[in-house]
Backbone of each chain as ProteinMPNN parsed JSONL, in Angstrom:
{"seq_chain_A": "XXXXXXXXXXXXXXXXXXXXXXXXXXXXXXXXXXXXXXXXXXXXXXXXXXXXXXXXXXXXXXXXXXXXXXXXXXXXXXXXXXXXXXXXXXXXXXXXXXXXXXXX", "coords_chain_A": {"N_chain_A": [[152.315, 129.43, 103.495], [148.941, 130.363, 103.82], [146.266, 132.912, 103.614], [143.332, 132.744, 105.755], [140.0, 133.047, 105.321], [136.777, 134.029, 106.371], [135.007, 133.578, 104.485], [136.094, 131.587, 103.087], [135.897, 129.741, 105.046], [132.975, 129.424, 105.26], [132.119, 128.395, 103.193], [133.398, 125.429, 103.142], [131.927, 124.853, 105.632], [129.403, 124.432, 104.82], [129.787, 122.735, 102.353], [130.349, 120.543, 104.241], [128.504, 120.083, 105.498], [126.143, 120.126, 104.391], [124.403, 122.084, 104.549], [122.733, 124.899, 103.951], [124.56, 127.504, 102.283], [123.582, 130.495, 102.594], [123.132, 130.622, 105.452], [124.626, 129.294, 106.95], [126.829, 131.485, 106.291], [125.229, 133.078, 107.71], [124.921, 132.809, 110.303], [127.934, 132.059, 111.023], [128.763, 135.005, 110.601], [127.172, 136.118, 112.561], [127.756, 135.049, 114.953], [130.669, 135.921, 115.043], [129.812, 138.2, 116.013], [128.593, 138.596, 117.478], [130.113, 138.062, 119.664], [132.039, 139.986, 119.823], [130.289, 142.002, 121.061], [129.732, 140.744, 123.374], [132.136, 140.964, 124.727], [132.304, 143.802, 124.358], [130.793, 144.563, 126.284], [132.105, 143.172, 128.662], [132.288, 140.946, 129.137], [133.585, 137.641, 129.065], [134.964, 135.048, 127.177], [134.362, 131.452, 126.583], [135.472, 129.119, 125.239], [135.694, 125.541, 124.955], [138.419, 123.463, 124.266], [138.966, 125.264, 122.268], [140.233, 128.085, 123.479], [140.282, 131.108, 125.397], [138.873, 134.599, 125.27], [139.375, 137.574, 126.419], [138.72, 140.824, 128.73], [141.38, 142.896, 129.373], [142.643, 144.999, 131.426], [144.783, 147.487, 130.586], [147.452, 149.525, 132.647], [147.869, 152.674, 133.608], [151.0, 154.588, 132.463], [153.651, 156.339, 132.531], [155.368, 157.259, 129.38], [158.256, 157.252, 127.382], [158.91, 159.592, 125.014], [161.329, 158.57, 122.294], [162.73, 160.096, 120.449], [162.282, 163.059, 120.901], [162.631, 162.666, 123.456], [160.766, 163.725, 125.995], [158.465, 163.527, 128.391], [155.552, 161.36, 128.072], [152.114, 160.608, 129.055], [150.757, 157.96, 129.393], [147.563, 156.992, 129.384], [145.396, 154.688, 130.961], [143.897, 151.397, 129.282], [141.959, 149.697, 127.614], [142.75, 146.121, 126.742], [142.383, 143.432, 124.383], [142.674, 139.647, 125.221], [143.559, 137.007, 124.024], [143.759, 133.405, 125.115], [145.182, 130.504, 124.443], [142.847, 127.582, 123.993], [143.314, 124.013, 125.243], [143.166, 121.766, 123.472], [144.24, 123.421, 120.858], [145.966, 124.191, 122.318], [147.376, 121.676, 122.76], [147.823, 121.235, 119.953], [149.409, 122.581, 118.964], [151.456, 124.153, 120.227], [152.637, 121.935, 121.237], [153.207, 120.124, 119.532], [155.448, 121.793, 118.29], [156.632, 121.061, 120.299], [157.457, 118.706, 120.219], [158.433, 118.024, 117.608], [161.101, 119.434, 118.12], [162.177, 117.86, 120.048], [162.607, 115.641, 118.994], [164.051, 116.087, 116.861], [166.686, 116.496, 118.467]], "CA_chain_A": [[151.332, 129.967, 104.445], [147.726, 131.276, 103.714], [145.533, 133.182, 104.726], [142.2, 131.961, 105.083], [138.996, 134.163, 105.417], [135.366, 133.986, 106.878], [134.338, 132.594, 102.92], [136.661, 129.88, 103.334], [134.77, 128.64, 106.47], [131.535, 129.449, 105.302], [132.258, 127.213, 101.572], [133.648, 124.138, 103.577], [131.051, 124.07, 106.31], [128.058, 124.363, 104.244], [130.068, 121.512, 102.137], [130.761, 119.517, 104.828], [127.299, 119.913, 106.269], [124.857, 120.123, 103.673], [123.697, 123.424, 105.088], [123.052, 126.314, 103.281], [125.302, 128.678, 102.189], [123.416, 131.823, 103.153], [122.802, 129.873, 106.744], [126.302, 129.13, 107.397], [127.027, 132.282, 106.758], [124.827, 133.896, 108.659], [125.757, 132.205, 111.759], [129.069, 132.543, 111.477], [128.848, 136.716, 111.131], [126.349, 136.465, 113.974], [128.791, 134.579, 116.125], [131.692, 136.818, 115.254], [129.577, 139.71, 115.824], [127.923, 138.544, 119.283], [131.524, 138.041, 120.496], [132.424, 141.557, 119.936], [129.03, 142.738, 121.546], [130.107, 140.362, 124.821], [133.612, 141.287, 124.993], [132.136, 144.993, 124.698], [129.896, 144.409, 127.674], [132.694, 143.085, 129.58], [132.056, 139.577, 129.712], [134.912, 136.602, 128.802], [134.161, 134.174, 126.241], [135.23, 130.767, 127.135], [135.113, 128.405, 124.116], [136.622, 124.564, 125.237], [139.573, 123.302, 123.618], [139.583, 126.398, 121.077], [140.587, 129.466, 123.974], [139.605, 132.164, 126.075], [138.961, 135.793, 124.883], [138.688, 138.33, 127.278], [139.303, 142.187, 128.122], [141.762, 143.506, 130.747], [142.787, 146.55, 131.744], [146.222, 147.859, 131.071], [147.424, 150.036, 133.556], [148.313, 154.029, 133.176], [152.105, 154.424, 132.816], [154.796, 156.982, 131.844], [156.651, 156.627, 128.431], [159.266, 158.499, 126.622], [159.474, 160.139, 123.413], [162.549, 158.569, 121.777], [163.268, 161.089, 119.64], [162.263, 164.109, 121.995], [162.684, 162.6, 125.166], [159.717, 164.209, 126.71], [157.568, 162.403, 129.153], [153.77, 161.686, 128.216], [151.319, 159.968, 130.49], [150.111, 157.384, 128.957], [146.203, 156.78, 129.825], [144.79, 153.14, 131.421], [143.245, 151.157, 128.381], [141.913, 148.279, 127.917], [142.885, 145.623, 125.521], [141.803, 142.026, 123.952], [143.441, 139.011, 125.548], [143.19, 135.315, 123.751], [144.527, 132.884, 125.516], [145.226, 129.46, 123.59], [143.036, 126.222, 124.862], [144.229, 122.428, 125.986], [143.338, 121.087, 122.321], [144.87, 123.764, 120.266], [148.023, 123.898, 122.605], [148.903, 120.399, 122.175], [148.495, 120.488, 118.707], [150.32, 123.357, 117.616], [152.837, 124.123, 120.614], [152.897, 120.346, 121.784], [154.026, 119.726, 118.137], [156.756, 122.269, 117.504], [157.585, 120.798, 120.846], [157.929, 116.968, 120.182], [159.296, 117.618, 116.848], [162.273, 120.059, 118.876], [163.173, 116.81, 120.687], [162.794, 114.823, 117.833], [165.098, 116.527, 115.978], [168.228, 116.213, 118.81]], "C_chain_A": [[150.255, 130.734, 103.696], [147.348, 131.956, 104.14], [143.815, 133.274, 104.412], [141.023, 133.014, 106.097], [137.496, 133.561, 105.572], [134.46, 132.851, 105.831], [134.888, 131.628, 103.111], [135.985, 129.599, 103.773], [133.673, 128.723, 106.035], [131.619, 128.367, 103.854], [132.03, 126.217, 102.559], [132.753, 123.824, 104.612], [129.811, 123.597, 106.157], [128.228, 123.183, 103.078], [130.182, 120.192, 102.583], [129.647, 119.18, 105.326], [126.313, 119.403, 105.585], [123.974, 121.466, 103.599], [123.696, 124.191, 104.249], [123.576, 127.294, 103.715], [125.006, 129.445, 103.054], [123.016, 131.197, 104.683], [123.865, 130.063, 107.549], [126.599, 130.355, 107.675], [126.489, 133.228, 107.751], [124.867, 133.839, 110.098], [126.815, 131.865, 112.103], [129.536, 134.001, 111.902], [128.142, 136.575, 112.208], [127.093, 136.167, 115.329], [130.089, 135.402, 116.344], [131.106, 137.796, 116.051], [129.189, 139.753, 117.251], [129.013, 138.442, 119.989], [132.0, 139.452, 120.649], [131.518, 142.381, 120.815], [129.075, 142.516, 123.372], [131.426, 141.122, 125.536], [132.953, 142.818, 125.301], [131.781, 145.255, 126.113], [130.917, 143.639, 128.981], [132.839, 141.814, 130.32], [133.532, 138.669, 129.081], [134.312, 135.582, 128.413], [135.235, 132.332, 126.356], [134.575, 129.251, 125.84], [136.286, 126.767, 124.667], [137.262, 124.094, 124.126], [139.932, 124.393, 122.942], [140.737, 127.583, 122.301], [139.65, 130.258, 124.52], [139.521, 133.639, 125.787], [139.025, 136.788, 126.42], [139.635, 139.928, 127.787], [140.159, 142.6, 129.108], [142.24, 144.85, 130.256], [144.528, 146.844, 131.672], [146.341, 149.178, 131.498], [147.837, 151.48, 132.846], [150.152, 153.794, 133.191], [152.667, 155.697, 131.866], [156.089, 156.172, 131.04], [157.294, 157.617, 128.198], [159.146, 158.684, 125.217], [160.888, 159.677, 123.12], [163.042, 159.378, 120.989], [163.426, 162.257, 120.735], [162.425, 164.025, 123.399], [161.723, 162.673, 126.182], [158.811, 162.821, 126.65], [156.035, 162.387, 128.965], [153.329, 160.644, 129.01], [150.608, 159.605, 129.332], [148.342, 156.635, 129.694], [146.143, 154.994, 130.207], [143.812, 152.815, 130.384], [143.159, 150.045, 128.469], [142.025, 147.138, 126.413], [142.512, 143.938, 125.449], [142.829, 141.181, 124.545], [143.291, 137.471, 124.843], [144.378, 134.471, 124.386], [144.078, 131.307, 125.159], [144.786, 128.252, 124.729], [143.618, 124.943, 124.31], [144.645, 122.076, 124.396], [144.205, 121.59, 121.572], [146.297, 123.949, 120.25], [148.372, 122.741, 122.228], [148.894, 120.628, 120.782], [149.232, 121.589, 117.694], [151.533, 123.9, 118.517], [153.209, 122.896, 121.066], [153.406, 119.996, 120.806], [154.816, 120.199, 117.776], [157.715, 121.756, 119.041], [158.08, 119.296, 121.133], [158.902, 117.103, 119.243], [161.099, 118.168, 117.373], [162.776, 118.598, 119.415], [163.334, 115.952, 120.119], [164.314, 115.189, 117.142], [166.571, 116.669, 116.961], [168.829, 115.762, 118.786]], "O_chain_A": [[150.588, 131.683, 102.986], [147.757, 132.132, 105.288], [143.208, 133.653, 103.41], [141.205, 133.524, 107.203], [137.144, 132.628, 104.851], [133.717, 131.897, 106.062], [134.227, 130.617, 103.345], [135.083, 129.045, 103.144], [133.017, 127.802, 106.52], [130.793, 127.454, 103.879], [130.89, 125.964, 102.949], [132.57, 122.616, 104.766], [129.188, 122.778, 106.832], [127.202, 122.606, 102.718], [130.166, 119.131, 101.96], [129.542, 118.006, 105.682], [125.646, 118.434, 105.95], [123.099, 121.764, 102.785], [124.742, 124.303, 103.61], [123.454, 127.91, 104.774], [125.608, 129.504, 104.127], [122.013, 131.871, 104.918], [124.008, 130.771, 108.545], [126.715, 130.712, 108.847], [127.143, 133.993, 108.46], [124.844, 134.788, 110.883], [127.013, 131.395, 113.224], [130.233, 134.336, 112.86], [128.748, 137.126, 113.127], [127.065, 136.779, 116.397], [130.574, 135.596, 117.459], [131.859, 138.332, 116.865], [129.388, 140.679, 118.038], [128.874, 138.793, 121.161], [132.317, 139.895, 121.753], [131.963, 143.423, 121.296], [128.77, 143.287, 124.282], [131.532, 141.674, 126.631], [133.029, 143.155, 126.483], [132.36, 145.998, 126.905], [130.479, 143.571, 130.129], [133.247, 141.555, 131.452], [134.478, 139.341, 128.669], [133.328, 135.104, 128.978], [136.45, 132.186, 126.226], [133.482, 128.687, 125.792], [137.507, 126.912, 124.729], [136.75, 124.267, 123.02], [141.134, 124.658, 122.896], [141.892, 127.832, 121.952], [138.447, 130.212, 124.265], [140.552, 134.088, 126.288], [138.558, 136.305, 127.451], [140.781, 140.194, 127.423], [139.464, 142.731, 130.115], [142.227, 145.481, 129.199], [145.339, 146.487, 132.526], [145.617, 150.044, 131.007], [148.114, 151.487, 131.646], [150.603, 152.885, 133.888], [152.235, 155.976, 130.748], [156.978, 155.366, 131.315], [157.074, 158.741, 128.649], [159.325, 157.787, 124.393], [161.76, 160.35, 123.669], [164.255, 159.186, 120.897], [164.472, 162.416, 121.362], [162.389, 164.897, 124.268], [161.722, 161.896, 127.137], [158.534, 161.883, 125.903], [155.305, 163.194, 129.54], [154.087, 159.865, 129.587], [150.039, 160.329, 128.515], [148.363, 155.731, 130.53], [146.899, 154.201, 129.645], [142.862, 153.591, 130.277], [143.887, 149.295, 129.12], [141.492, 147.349, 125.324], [142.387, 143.299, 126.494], [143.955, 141.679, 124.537], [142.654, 136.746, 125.609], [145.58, 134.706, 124.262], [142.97, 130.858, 125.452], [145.425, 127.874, 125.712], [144.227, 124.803, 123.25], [145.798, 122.046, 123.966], [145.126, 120.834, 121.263], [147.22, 123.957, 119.435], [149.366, 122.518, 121.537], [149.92, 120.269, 120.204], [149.512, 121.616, 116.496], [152.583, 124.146, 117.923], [154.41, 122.849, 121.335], [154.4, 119.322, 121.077], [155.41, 119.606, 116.876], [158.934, 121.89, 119.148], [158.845, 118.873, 121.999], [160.028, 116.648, 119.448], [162.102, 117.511, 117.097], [163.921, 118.286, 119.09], [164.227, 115.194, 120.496], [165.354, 114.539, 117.045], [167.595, 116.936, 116.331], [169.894, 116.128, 119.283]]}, "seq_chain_B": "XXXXXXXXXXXXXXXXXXXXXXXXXXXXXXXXXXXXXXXXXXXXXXXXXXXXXXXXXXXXXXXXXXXXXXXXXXXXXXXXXXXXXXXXXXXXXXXXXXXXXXXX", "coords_chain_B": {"N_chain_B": [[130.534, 140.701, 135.32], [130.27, 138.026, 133.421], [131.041, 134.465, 132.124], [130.889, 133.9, 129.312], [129.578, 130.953, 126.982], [129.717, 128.058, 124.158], [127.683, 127.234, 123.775], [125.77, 129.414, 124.981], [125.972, 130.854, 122.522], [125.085, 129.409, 120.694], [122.537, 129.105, 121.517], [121.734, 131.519, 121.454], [121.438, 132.464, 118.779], [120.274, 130.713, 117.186], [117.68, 131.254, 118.227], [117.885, 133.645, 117.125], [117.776, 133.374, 114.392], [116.09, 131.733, 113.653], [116.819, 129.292, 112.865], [117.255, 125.795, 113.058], [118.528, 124.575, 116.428], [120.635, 122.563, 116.717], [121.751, 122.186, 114.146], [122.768, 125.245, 113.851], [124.834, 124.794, 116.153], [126.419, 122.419, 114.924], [127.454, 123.827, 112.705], [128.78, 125.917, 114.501], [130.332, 124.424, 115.589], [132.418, 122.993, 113.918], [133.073, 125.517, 112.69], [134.924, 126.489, 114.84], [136.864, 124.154, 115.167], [137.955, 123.832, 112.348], [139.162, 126.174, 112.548], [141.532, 125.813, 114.602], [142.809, 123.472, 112.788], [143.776, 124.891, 110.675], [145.06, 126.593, 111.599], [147.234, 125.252, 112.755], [148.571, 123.91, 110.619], [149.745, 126.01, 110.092], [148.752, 128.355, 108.834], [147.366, 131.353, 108.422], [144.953, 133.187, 110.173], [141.814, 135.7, 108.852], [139.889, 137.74, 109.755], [137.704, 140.095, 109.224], [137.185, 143.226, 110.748], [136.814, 141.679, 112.812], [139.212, 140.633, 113.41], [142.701, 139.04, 113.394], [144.367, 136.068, 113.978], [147.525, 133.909, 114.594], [150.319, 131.962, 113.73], [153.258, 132.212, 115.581], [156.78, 132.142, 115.702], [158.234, 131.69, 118.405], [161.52, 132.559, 119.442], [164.476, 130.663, 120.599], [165.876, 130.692, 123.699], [167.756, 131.478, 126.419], [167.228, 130.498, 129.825], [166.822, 131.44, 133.673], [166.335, 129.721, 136.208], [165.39, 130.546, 139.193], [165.404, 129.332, 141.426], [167.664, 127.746, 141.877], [169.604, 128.995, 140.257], [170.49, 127.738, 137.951], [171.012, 127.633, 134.6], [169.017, 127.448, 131.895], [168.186, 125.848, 128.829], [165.476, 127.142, 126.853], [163.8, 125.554, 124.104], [162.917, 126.87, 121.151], [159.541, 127.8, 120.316], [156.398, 127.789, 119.387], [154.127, 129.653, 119.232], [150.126, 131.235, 119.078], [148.943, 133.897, 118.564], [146.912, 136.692, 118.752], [145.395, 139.075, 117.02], [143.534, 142.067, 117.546], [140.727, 143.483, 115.619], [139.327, 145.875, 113.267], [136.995, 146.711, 113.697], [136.185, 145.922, 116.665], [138.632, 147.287, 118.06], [137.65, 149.437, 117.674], [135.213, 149.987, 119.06], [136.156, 148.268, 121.671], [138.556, 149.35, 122.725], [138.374, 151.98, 121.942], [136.484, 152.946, 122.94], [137.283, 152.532, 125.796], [138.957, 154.967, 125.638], [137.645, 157.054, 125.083], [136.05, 157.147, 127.607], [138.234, 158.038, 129.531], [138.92, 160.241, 128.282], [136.93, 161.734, 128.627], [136.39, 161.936, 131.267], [138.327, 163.09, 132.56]], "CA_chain_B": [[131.192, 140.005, 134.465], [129.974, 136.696, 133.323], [131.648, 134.056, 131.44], [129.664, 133.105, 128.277], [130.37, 129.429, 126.544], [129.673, 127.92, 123.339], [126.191, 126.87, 124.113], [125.161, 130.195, 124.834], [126.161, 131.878, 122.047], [124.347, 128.203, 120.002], [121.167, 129.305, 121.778], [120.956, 133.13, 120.889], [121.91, 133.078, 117.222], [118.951, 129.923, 116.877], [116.482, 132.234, 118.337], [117.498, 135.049, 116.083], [117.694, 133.097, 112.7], [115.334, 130.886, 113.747], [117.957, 128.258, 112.147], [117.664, 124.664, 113.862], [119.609, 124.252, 116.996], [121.628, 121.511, 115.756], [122.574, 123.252, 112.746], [123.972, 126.414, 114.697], [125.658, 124.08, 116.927], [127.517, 121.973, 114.191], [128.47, 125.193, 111.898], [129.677, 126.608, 114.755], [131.907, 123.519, 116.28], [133.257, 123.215, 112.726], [133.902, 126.909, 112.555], [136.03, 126.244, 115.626], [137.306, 122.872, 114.814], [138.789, 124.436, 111.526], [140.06, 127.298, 112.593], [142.596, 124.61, 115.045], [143.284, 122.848, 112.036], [144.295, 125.65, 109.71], [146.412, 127.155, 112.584], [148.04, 123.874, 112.966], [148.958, 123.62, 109.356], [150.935, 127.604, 109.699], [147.852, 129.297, 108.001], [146.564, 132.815, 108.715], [142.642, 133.379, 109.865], [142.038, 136.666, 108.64], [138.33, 137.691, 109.999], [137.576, 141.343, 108.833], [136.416, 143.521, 111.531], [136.864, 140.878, 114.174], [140.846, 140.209, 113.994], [143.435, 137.992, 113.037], [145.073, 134.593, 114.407], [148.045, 133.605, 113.734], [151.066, 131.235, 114.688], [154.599, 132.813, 116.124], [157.858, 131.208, 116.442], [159.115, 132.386, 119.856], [162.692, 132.301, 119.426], [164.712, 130.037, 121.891], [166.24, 131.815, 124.812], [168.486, 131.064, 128.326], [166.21, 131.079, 131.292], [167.452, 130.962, 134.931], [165.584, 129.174, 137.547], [165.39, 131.52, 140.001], [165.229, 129.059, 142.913], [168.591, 127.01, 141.744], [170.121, 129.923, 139.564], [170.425, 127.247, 136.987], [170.953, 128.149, 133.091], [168.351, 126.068, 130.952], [167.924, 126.264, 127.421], [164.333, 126.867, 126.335], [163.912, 125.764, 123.088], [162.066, 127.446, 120.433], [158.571, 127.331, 120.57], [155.314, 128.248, 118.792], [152.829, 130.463, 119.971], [148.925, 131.824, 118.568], [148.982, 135.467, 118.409], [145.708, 137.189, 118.705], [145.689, 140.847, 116.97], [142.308, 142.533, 117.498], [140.607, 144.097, 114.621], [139.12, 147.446, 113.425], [135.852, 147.447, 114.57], [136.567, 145.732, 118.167], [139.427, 147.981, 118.608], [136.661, 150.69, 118.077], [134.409, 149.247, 120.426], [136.822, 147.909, 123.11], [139.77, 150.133, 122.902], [138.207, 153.164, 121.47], [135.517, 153.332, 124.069], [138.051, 152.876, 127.133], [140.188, 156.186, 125.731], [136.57, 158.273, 125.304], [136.041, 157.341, 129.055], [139.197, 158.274, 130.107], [138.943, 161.477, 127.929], [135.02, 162.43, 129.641], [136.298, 161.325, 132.732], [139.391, 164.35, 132.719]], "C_chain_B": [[130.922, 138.238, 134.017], [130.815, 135.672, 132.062], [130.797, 133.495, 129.66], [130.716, 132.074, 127.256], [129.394, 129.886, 124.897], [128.142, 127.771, 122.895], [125.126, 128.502, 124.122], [124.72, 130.954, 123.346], [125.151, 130.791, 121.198], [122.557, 128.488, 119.867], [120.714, 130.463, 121.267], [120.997, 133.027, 119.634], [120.763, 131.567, 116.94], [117.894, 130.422, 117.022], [116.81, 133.077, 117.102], [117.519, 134.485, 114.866], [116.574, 132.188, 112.724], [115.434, 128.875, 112.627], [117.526, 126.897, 113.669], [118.6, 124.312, 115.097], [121.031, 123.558, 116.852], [122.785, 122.2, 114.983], [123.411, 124.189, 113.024], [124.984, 125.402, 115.35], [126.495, 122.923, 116.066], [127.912, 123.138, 113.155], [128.855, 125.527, 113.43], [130.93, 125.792, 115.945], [132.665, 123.258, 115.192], [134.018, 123.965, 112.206], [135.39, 126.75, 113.392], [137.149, 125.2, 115.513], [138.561, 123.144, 113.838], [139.83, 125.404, 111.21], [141.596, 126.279, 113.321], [143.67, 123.993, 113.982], [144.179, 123.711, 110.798], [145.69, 126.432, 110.728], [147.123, 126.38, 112.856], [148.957, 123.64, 111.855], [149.832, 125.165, 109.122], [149.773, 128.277, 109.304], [147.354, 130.152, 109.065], [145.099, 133.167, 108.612], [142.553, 134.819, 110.022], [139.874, 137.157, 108.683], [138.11, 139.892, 109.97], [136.516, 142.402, 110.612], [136.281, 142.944, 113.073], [138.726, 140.449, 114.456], [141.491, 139.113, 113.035], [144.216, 137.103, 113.497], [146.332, 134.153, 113.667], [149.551, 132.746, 114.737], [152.233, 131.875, 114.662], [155.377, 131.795, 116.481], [158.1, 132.236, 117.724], [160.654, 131.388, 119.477], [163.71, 131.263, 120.486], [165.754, 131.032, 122.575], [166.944, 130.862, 126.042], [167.422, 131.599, 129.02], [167.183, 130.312, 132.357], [166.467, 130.635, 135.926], [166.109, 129.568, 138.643], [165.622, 131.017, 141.363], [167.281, 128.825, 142.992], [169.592, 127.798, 140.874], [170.975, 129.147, 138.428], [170.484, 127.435, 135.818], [170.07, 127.026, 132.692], [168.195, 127.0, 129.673], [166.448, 126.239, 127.221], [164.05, 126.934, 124.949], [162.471, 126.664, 122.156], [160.57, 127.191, 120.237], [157.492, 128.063, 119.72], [154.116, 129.138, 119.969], [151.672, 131.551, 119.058], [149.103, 133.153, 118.896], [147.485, 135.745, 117.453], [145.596, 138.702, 118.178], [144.584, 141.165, 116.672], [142.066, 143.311, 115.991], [139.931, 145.096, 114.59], [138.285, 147.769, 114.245], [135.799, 147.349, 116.315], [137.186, 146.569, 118.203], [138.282, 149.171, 119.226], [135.976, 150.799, 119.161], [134.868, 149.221, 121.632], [137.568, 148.981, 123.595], [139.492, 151.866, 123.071], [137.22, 153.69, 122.638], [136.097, 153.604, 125.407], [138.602, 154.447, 127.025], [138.787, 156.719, 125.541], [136.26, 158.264, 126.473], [136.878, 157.903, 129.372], [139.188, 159.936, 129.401], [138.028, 162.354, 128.782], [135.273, 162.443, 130.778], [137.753, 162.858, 133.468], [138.683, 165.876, 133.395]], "O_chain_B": [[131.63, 137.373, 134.533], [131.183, 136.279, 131.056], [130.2, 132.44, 129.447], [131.888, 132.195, 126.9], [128.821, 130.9, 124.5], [127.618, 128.156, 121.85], [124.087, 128.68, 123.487], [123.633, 131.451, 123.053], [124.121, 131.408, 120.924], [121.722, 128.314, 118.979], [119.615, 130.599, 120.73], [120.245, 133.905, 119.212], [120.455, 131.791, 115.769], [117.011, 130.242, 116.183], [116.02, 133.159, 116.161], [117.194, 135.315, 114.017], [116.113, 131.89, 111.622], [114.733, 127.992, 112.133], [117.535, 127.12, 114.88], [119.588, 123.667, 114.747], [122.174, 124.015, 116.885], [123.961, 122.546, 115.095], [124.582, 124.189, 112.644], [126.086, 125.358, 114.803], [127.413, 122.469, 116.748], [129.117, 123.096, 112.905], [129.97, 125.007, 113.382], [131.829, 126.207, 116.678], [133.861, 123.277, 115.481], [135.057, 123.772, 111.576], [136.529, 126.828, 112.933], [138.307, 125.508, 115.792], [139.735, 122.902, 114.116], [140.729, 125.56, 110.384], [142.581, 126.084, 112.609], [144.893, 123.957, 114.116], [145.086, 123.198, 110.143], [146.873, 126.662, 110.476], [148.074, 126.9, 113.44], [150.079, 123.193, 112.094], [150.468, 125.383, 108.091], [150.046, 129.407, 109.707], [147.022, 129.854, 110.213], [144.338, 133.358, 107.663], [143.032, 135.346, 111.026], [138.974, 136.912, 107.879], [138.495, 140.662, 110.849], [135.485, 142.089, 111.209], [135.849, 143.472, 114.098], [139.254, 140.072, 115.502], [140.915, 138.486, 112.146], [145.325, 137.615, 113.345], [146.36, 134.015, 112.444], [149.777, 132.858, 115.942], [152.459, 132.27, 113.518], [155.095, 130.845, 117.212], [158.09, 133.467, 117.705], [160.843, 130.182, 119.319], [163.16, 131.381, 121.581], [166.314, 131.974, 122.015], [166.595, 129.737, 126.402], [166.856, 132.688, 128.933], [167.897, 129.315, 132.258], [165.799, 131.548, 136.409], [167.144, 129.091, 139.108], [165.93, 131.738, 142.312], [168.041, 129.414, 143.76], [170.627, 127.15, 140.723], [171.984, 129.677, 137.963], [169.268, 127.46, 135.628], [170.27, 125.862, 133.04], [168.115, 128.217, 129.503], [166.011, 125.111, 127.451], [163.998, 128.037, 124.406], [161.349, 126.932, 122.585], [160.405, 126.018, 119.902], [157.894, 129.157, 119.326], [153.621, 129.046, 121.092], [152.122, 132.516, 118.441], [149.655, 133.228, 119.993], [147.074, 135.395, 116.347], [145.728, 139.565, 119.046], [144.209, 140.755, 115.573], [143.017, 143.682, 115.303], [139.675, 145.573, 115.695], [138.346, 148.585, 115.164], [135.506, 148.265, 117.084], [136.38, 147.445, 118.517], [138.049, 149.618, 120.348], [136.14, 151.608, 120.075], [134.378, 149.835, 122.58], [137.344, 149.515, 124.681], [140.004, 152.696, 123.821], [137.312, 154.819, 123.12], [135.718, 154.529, 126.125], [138.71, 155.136, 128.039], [138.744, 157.117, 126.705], [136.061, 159.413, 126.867], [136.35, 158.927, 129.805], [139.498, 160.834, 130.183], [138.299, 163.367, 129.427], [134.449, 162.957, 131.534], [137.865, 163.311, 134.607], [139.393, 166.87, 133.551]]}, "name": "protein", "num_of_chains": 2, "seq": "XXXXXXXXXXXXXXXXXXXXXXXXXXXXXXXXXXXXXXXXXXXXXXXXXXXXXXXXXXXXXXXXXXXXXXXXXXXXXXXXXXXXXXXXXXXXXXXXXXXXXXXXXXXXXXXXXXXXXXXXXXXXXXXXXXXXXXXXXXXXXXXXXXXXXXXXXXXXXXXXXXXXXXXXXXXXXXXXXXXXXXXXXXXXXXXXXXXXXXXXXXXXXXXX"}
C-alpha cells in the first residue's frame, strides 16, 4: 500500500495530457481549494461516479469521562460526510464482494 | 444550500486561470478518474490540507433481519473512509464550535 499525493496526480496528468505542469497543478489546488470554500458555505458537492461530499450537523449530546466519570455536554458540530459513488462502489466494494463469493 | 457538480467547479477555475475549458475539464476528470483507480488498487490519497481517502476492511459480522429474526452472515466488506483534513477541519469544524461558543 502507498500513499499517493497531489504531485503524483499532477506528474501523471500533465503526462498523460500533454499539459503543463504548472497548469495541472494549478487546477488541481484550485479545485481542492474551491471544494473547501463550497463545503464552507454550506453547499454539497456532487461529483458522478466519484461521490458526494457534504456537511451535516451532528447533534449536541451528553458523554462521560471514562476515567472521571463526570458528565460534559458535548456541543452540536458539524462534520464532513463523503459518501462513495455508483462507479467507485462497484469497483472497490463490488470487488471485495465478487471475489468473497468467489472464494466459497 | 445548493448542490454544485463537476461542471461548475470546470467553469470557475477556467475563468480564474484563464486555462482552456477543455483542459480544466480533462485534468480534472483524470484527477477523479485516478483517484478511483488508486483506491481500487489499496493505495492511500493523501491531499495536504484537504484530507485523506482511504480503503477499510469492515470486518464480517451476524445481522438479524428484523422482519424474519433471521441470522445472516454478512461477509466482510470494503469500505472508502473519508478523514477531513487540517485546514477544512479549521474552516468547517472549527467555525461550527466558535458559533456555538459566541452563541453561549
Amino acid at each position: 500500500m502507498s500513499t499517493i499525493t497531489k504531485k503524483d496526480f499532477v506528474d501523471r496528468i500533465s503526462e498523460k495530457t500533454g499539459q503543463k505542469r504548472g497548469e495541472v497543478k494549478e487546477t488541481i489546488q484550485l479545485f481542492l481549494d474551491e471544494m473547501i470554500d463550497e463545503l464552507t458555505n454550506g453547499n454539497r458537492l456532487e461529483f458522478r461516479d466519484f461521490g458526494v461530499f457534504e456537511v451535516r450537523e451532528r447533534a449536541a449530546r451528553i458523554a462521560q469521562n471514562p476515567k472521571t466519570l463526570e458528565q460534559v455536554q458535548v456541543p452540536a458540530r458539524k462534520a464532513v460526510r463523503f459518501k462513495i459513488g455508483r462507479l467507485m462502489r462497484e469497483r472497490i466494494v463490488g470487488e471485495s464482494l465478487t471475489q468473497e463469493l468467489a472464494s466459497r
